[in-house]
C-alpha positions as CSV (number, residue, x, y, z in Angstrom):
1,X,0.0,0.0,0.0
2,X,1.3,3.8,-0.9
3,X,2.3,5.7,2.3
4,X,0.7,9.2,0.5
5,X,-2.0,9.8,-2.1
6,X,-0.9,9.7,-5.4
7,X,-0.9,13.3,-6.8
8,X,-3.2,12.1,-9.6
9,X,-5.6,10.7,-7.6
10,X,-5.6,14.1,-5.8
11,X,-6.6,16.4,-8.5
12,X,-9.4,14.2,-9.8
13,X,-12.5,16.1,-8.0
14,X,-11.3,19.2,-9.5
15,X,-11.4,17.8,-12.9
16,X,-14.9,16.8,-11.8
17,X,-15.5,20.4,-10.8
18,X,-14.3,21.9,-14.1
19,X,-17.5,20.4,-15.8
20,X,-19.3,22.2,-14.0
21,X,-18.1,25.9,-14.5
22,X,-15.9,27.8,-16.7
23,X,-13.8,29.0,-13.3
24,X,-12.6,25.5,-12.8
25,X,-11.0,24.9,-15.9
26,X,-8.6,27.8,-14.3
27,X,-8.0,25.4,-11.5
28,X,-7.0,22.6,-13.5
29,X,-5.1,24.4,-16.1
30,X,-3.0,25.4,-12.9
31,X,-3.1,22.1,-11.0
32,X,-1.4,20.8,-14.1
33,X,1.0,23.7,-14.5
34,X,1.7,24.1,-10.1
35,X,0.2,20.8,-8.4
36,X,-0.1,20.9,-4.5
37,X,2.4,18.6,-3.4
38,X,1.5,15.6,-1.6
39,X,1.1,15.3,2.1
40,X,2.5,12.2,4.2
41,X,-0.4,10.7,5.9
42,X,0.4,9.4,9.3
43,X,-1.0,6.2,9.9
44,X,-0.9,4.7,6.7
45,X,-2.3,1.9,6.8
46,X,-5.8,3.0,8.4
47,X,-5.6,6.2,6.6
48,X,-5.5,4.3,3.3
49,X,-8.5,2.0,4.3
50,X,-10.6,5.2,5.5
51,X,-9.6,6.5,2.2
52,X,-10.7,3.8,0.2
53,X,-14.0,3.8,1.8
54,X,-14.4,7.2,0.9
55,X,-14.2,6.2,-2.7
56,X,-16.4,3.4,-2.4
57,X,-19.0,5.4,-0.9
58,X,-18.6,8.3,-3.1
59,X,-19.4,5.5,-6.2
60,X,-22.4,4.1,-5.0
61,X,-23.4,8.1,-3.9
62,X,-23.1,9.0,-7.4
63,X,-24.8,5.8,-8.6
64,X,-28.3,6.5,-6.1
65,X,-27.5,10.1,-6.7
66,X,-28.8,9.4,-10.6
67,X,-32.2,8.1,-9.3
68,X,-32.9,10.7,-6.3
69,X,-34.9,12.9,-8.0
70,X,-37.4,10.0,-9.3
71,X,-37.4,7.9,-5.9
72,X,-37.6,9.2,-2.0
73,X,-35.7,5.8,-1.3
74,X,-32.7,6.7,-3.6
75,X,-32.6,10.5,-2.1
76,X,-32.6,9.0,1.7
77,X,-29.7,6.1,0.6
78,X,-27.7,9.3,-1.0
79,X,-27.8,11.2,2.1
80,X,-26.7,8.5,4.3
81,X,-23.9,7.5,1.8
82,X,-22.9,11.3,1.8
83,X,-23.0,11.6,5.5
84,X,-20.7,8.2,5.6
85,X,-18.3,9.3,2.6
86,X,-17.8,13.0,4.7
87,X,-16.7,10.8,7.8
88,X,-14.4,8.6,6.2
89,X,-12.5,11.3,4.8
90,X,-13.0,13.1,8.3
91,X,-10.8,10.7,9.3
92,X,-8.0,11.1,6.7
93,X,-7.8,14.6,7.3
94,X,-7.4,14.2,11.2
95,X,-4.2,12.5,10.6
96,X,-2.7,14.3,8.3
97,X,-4.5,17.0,6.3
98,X,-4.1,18.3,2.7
99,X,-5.6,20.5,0.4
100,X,-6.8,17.8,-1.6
101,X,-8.3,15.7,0.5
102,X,-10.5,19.0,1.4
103,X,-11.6,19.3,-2.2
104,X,-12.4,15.5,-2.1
105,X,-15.1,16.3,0.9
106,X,-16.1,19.5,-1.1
107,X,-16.8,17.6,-4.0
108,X,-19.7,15.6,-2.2
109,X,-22.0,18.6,-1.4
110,X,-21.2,20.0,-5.3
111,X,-24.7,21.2,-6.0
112,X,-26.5,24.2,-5.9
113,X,-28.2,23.2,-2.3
114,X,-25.8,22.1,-1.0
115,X,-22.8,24.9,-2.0
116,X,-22.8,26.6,1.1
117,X,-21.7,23.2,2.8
118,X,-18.9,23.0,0.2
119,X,-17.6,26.3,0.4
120,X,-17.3,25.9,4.4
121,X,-15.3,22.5,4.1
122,X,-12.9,24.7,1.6
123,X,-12.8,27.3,4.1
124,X,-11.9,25.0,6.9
125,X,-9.1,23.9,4.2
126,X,-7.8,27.2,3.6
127,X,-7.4,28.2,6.8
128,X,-4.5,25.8,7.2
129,X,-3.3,26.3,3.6
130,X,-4.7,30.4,3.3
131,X,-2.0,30.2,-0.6
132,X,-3.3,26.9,-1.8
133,X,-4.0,27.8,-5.7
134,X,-6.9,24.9,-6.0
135,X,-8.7,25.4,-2.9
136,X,-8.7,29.2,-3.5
137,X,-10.2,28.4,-7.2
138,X,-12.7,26.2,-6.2
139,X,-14.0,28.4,-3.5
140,X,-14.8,31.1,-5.7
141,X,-16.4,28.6,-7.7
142,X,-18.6,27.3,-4.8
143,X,-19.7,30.9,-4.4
144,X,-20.5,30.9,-8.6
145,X,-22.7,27.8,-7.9
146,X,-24.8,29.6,-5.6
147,X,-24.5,32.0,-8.1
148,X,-22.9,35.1,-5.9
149,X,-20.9,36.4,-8.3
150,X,-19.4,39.5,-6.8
151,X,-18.3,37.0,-3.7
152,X,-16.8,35.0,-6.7
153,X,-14.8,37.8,-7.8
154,X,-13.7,39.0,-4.5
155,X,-12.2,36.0,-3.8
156,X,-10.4,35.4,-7.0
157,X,-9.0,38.9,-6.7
158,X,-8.1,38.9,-3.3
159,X,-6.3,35.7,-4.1
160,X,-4.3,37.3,-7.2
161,X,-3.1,40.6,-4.8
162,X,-0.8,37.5,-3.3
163,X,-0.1,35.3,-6.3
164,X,-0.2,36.3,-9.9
165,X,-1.8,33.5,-12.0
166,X,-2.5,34.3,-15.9
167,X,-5.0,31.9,-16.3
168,X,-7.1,33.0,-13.3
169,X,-6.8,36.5,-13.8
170,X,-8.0,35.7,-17.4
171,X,-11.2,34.5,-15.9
172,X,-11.2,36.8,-13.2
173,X,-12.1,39.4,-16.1
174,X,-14.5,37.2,-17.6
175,X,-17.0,37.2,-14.6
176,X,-16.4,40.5,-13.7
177,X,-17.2,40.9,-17.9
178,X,-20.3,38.4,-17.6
179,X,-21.5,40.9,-14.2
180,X,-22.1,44.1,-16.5
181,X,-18.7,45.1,-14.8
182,X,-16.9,45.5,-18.4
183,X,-14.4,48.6,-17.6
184,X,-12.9,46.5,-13.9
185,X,-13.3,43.3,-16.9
186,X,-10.8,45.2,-18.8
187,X,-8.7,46.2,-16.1
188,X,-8.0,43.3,-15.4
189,X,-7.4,41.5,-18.6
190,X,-5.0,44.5,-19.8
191,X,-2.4,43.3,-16.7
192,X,-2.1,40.1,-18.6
193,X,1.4,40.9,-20.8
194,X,1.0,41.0,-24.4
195,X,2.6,37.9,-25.1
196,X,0.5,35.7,-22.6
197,X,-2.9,36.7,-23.5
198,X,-4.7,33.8,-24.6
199,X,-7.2,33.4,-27.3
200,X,-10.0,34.1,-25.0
201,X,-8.4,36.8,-23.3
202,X,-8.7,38.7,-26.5
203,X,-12.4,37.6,-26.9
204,X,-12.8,39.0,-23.2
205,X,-11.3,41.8,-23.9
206,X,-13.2,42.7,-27.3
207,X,-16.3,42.1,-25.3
208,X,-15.7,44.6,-22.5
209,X,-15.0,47.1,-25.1
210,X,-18.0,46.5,-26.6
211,X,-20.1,46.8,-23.7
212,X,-18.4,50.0,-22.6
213,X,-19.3,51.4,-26.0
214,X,-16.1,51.0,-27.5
215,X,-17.3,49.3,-30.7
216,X,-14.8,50.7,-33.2
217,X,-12.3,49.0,-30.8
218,X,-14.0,45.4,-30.2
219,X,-14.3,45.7,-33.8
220,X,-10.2,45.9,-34.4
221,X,-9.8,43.6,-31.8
222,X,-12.3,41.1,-32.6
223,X,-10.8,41.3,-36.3
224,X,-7.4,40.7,-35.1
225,X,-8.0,37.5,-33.3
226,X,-10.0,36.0,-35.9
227,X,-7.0,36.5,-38.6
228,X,-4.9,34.8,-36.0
229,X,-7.3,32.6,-35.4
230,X,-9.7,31.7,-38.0
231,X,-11.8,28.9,-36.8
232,X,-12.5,31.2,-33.5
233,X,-16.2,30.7,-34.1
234,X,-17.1,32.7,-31.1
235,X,-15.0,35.8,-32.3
236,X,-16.5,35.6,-35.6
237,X,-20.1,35.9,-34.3
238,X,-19.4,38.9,-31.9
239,X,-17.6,40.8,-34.4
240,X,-20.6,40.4,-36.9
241,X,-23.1,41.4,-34.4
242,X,-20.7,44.4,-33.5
243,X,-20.6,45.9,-36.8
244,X,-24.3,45.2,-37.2
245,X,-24.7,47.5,-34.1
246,X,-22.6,50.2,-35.9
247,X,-25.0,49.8,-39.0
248,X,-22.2,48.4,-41.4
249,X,-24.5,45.9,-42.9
250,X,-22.1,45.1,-45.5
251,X,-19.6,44.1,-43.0
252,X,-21.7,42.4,-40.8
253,X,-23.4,40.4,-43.8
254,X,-19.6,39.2,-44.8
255,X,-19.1,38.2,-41.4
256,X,-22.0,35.9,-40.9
257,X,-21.8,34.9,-44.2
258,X,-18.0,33.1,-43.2
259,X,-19.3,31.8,-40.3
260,X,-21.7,29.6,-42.2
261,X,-19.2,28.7,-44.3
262,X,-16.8,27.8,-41.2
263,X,-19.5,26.0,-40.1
264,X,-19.9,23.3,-43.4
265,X,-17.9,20.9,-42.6
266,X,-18.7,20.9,-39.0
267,X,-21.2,19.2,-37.8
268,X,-20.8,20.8,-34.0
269,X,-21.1,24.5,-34.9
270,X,-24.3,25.1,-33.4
271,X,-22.9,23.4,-29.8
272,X,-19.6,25.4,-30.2
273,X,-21.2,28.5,-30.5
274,X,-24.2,28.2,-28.0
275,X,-21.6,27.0,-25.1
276,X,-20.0,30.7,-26.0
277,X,-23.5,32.4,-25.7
278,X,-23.5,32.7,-29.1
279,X,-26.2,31.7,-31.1
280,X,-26.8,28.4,-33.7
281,X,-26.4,28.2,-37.2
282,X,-29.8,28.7,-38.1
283,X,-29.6,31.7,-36.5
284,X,-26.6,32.8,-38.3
285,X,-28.6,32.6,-41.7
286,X,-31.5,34.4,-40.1
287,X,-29.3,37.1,-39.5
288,X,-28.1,37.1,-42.8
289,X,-32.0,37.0,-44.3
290,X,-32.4,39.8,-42.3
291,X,-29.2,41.7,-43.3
292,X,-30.4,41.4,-46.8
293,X,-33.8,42.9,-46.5
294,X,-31.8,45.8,-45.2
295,X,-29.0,46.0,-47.4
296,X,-32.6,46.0,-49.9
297,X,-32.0,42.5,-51.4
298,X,-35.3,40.4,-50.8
299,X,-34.4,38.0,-53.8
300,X,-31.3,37.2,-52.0
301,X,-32.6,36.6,-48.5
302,X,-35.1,34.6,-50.1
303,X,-32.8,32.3,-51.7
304,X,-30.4,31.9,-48.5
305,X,-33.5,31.3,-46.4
306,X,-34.6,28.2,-48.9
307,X,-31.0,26.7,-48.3
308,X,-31.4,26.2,-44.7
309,X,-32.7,22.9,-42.7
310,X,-36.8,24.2,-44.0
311,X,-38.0,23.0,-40.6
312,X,-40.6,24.5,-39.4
313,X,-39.1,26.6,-36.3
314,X,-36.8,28.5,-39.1
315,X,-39.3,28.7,-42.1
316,X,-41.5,30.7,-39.5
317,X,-39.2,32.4,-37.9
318,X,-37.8,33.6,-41.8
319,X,-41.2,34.5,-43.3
320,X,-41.6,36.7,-40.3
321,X,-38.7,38.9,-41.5
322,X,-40.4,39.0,-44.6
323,X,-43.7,40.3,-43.3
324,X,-41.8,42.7,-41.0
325,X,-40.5,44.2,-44.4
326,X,-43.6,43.9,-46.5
327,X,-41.8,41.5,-49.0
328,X,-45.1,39.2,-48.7
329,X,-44.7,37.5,-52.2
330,X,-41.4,36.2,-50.5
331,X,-43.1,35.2,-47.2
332,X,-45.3,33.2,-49.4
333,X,-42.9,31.4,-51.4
334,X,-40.7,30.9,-48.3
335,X,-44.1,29.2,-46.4
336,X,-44.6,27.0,-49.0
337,X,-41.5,24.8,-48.3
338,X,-44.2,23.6,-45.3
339,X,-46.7,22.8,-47.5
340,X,-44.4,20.1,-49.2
341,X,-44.0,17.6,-46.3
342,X,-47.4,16.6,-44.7
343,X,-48.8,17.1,-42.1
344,X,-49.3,20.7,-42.8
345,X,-49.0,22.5,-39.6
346,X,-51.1,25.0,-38.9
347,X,-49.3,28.2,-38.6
348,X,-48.9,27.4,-42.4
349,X,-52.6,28.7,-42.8
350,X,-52.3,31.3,-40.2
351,X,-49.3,32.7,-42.3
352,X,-51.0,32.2,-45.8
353,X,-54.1,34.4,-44.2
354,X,-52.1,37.4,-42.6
355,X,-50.3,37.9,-45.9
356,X,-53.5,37.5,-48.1
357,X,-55.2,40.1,-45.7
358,X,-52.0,42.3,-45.2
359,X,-50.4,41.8,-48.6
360,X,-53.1,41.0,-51.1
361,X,-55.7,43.1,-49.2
362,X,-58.2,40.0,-49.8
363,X,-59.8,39.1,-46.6
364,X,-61.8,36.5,-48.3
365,X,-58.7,34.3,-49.2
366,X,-57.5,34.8,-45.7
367,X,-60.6,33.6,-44.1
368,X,-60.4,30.3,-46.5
369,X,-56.9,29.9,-45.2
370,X,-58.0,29.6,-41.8
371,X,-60.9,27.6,-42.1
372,X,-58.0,25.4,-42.9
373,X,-56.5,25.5,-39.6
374,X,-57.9,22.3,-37.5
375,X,-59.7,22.8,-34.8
376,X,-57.0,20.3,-32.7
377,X,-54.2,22.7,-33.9
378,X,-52.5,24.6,-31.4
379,X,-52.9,27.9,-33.1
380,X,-57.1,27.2,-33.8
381,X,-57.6,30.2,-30.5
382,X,-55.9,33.2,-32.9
383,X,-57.0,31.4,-35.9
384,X,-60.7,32.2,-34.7
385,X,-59.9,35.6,-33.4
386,X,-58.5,37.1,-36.8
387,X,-61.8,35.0,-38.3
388,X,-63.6,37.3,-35.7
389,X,-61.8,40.6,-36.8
390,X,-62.0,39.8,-41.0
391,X,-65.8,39.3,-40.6
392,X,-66.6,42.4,-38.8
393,X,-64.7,44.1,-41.3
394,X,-66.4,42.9,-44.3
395,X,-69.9,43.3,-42.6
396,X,-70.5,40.0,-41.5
397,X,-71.1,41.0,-38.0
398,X,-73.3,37.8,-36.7
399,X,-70.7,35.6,-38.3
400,X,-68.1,37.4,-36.1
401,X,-70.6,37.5,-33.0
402,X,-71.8,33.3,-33.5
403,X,-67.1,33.1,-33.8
404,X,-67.2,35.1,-30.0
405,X,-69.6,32.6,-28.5
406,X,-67.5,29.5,-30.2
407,X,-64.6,30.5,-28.7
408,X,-65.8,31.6,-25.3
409,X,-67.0,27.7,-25.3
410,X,-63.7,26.4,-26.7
411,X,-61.5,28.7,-24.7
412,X,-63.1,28.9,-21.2
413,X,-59.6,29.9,-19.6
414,X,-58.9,32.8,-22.2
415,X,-59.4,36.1,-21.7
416,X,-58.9,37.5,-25.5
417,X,-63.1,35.9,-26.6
418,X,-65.0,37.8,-24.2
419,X,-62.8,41.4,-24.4
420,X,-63.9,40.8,-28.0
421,X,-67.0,40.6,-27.5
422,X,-67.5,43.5,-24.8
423,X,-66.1,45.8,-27.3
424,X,-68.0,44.9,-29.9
425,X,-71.4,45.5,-27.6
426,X,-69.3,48.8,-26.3
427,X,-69.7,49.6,-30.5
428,X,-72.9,49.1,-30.6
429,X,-73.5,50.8,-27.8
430,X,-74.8,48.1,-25.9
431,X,-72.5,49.1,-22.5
432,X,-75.0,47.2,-19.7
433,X,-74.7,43.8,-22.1
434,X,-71.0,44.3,-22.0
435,X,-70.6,44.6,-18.4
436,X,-72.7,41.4,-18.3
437,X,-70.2,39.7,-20.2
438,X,-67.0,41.0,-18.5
439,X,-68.4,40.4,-15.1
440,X,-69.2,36.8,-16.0
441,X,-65.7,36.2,-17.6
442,X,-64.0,38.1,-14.2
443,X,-66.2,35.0,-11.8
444,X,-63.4,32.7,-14.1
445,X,-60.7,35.2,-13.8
446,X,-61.2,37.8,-11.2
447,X,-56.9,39.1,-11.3
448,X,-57.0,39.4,-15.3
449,X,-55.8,42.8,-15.3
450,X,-56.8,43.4,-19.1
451,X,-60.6,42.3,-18.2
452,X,-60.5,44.2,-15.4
453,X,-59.4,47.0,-17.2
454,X,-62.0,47.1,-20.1
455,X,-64.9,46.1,-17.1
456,X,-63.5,49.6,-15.8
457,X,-63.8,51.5,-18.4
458,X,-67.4,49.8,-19.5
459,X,-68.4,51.3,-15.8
460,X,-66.6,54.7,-16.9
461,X,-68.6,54.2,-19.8
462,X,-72.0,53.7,-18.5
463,X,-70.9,57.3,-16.1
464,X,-70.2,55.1,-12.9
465,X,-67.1,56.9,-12.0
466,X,-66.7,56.0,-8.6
467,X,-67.0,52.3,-9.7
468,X,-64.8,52.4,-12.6
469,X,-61.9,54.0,-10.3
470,X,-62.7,51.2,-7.8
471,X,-61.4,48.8,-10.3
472,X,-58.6,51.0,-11.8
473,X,-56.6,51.4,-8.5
474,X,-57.4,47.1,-7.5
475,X,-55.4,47.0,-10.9
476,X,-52.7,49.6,-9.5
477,X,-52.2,47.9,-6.3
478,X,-51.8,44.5,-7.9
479,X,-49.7,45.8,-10.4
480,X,-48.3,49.6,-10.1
481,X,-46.7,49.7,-13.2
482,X,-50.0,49.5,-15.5
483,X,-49.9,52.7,-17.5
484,X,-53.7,52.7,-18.7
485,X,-54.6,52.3,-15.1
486,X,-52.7,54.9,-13.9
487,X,-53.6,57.3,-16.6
488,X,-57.0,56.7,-16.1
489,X,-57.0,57.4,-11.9
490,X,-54.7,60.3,-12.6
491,X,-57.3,61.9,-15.9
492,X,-60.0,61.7,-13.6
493,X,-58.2,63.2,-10.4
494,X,-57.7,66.4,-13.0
495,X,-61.4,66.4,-14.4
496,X,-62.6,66.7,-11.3
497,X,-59.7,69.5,-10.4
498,X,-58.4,67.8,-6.7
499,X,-54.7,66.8,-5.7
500,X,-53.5,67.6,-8.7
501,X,-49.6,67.2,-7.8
502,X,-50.6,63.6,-7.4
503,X,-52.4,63.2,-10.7
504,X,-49.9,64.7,-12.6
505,X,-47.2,62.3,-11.0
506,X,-49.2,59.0,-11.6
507,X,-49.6,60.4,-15.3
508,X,-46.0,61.1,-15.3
509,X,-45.3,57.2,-14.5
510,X,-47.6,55.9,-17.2
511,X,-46.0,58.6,-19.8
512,X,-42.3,56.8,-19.2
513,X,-43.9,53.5,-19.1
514,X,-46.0,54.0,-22.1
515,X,-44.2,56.8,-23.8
516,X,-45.5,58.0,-27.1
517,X,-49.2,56.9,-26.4
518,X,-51.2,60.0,-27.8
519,X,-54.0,59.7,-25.0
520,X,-51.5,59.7,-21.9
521,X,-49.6,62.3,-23.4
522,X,-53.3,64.0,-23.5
523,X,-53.7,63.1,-20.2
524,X,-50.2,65.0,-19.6
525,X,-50.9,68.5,-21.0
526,X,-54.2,68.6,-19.6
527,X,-52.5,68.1,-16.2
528,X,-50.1,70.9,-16.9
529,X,-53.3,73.3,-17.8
530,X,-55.3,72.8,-14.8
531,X,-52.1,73.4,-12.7
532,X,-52.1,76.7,-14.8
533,X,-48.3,75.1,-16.2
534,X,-49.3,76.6,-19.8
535,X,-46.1,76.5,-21.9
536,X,-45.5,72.9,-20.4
537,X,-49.2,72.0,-21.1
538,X,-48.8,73.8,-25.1
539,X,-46.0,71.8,-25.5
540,X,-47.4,68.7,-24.5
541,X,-50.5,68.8,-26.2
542,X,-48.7,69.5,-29.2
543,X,-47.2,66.3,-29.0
544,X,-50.3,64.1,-28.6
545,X,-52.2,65.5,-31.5
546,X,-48.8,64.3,-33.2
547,X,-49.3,60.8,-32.1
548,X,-53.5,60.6,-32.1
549,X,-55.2,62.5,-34.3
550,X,-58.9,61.0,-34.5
551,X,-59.7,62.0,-30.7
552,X,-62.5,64.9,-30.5
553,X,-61.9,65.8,-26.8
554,X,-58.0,65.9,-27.2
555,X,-58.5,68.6,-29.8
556,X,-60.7,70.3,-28.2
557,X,-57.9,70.0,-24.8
558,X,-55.4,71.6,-28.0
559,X,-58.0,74.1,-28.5
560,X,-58.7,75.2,-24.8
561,X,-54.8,75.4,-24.2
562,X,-54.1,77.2,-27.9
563,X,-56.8,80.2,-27.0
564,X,-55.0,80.6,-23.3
565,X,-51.6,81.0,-24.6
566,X,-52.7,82.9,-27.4
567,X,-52.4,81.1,-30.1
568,X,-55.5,82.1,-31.6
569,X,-55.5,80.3,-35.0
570,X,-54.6,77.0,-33.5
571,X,-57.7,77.4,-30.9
572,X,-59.8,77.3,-33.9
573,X,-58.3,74.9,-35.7
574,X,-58.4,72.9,-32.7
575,X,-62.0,73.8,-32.1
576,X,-62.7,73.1,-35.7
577,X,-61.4,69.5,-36.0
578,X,-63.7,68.7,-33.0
579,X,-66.4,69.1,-34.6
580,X,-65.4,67.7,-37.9
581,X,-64.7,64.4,-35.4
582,X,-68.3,64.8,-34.0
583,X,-67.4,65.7,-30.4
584,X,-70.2,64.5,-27.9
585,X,-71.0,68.4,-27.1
586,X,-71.1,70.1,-30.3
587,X,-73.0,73.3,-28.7
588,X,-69.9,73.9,-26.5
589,X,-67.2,73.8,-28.9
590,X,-69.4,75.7,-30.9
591,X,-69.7,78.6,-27.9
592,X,-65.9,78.0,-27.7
593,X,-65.5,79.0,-31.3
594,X,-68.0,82.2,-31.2
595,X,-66.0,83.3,-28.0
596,X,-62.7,83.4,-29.9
């Protein structure tokens, strides 16, 4: 029997440990280069046994361990086995302790539950050897596994002040990189001599640059490496998405375009370049579809999308950069390539229908594409909602109302059938039968904040103020960042002229969570004008007659706030376009106008 544990044997939990997390294949980079030597054990021959045990038991731990999460007898048996492995090597260590044999315990309590555990039996270890390179490593990695990143760091970088290590300071940058930290990333990484930067210390370093703004610079860096290093596929993809961010589409387009020719005689791309936090090569030719609808090339995105796999997660996910642009015809003949290999799912239909409504302006031909759509088809529930919306729109209205019922019965837990059918009675002005509805659909779903909402405004509607703010602020206090919500508590607060400091802060909050809705920013300068704020309030209701321009009482709002800053014109043009609108109170725009 060996008086001391082979060195070998020693390292072999922290190989374990680097399969885990990136950090660890800095500790065994460095156990290979600096390996803690071996400790004498005293007692040899009992410290052997106990150590033998401890591998036996850490086996058959790793064997029940497999099974745990399936069976409550397997997850008991593991427990005891772990709680038998820890005092075997207990034992070891009492007569005569070594770093390894504190990674060895570690190792059995290597998951995110138990990493607290670990990180204390390393601790216990580094207080006797405070320099050890492995335990040091692996501790930060214990803290990266109960994901405390910052603790990670901290310990890395307190462990470099006292040792300089290329290969951990490498990833040292690299988390603080990967923790939005990119300018103490780069700090870092730019310690590292010229000549001893690895590979991925350039990547890191392109990458911080990057994300402090530095594009230009990732760019030349990025381009750099990937001359020295062609088959960097990793390098490749950032420095195409970087000049994509600086709007060199022809660059960017090159760039993606030799990735996917790296990629054709390997099989692995997609795995090499997702375990980077890259993205696969299907996405790579998406991005190049796309970059070729910019660059104004539809013909040639269309003929790089037909080369790829034609399954149906990247014939969809193509076509809708098609639509995006308007290039429908394309979108068509792209969708087709799903028509070829039955069964025909049934997005293929919902596709065919949006672009014979949206590019052929023939709602007909879209409504026979989705009668196509099965019933069993995943996609049926928005296949009988745009049914719902094409039939109202070419007349058909009891069609469309006969479509709300179906789906009310087909979708009991959905929200979407019965907000389409409250606004279609709120149309017809049939506001009591809509509450009906809401109310009923609310017994199913009383927290669904947008039936809530539209059972609000149907009370606003029907002049129950008090009722309809009821349910606006239950919406606010469940969730405080709904901007209709809050517009709506803080509109009313002004009609009715109290605490207006307070109404024009919750309007405020909607505007920066909604901006550029034309009814907030109403909401806004109307605010402004009751707090007698009038350039604030001019300026502002300029802006939301900019953004909606089919709303009566905002124009009347322009022409109230025109006539008080005396802008005389605009107060009757504002007056004027009320009308036109048919505001609900022609006599008093009409007085308004006389008065000017």
């Amino acid at each position: 029997m060996p008086t001391s544990l082979p060195a070998a044997r020693r390292l072999a939990p922290l190989l374990a440990l680097g399969l885990a997390l990136s950090l660890v294949c800095a500790a065994c980079g460095a156990a290979r280069q600096a390996p803690s030597s071996p400790e004498p054990i005293s007692g040899a021959a009992d410290s052997t046994y106990d150590y033998l045990r401890f591998q036996a038991l850490s086996q058959e731990m790793a064997r029940t361990g497999a099974l745990s999460r399936t069976s409550p007898e397997a997850f008991a048996r593991t427990l005891e086995l772990q709680k038998a492995a820890a005092q075997a090597i207990d034992r070891v260590i009492a007569r005569g302790a070594a770093p390894g044999l504190f990674m060895d315990k570690a190792f059995l309590y290597w998951n995110p539950e138990q990493a607290g555990e670990a990180r204390a039996i390393l601790d216990a270890g580094l207080r006797l050897f405070p320099d050890d390179y492995n335990l040091n490593a692996a501790a930060a990695n214990a803290f990266l596994l109960e994901n405390k990143m910052p603790e990670a760091a901290a310990r890395i970088d307190a462990y470099l002040a006292k040792h300089d290590n290329t290969t951990l300071r490498e990833r040292l940058g690299q988390l603080y990189i990967d923790t939005d930290q990119p300018a103490k990333g780069l700090e870092v990484l730019r310690k590292i001599p010229q000549k001893d930067r690895s590979n991925d210390a350039q990547y890191q370093i392109a990458r911080a640059q990057a994300r402090l703004g530095h594009r230009k610079a990732a760019i030349v860096t990025l381009g750099m490496l990937v001359k020295k290093s062609p088959d960097y596929l990793e390098a490749w993809v950032e420095l195409a998405f970087q000049q994509e961010m600086e709007k060199d589409y022809a660059s960017a387009l090159a760039t993606y375009t030799k990735i996917l020719s790296l990629g054709e005689d390997q099989e692995d791309i997609r795995q090499r370049i997702e375990n980077g936090g890259g993205e696969g090569r299907e996405d790579i030719r998406l991005r190049v579809v796309g970059l070729e609808l910019k660059l104004n090339d539809p013909d040639k995105a269309l003929a790089v999308a037909l080369e790829g796999s034609g399954s149906k997660t990247f014939v969809l996910s193509a076509s809708l950069l098609f639509l995006s642009e308007n290039y429908t015809a394309q979108a068509s003949t792209l969708l087709d390539v799903l028509a070829n290999t039955p069964p025909v799912p049934g997005e293929y239909f919902f596709y065919k229908a949006v672009i014979a409504q949206d590019g052929e302006n023939n709602p007909v031909k879209a409504l026979q594409f989705l009668d196509l759509v099965p019933q069993s088809d995943a996609h049926y529930s928005q296949a009988l909602q745009f049914r719902i919306q094409l039939l109202y729109g070419l007349g058909r209205e009891q069609e469309a109302v006969d479509l709300m019922e179906q789906g009310k019965r087909l979708f009991p837990g959905q929200s979407r059938f019965p907000l389409l059918q409250a606004n279609y009675l709120i149309t017809k002005k049939r506001v009591p039968e809509a509450i009906e509805v809401l109310k009923t659909a609310l017994e199913a779903r009383p927290e669904d904040e947008d039936l809530l909402y539209q059972y609000g405004a149907a009370l606003d509607r029907q002049e129950d103020r008090k009722g309809a703010l009821e349910v606006m602020q239950r919406i606010v206090d469940k969730n405080p960042e709904h901007a209709d919500a809050l517009n709506y508590i803080g509109y009313t607060m002004v009609e009715e002229n109290r605490d207006l400091d307070r109404a024009l802060s919750l309007i405020r909050k909607a505007d920066r969570l909604k901006p550029n809705n034309g009814y907030i920013v109403d909401s806004l300068a109307w605010a402004y004008y009751r707090l007698g704020r009038l350039d604030e309030a001019w300026r502002q209701i300029q802006r939301a007659v900019g953004l909606a321009q089919d709303d009566p009482t905002m124009w009347e709002h322009y022409g109230d706030i025109a006539r008080d800053t005396g802008h005389r014109a605009k107060a009757k043009k504002g007056y004027q376009t009320a009308l036109k609108l048919k505001h609900e109170s022609p006599e008093r725009i009409k007085k308004k106008l006389k008065g000017l």
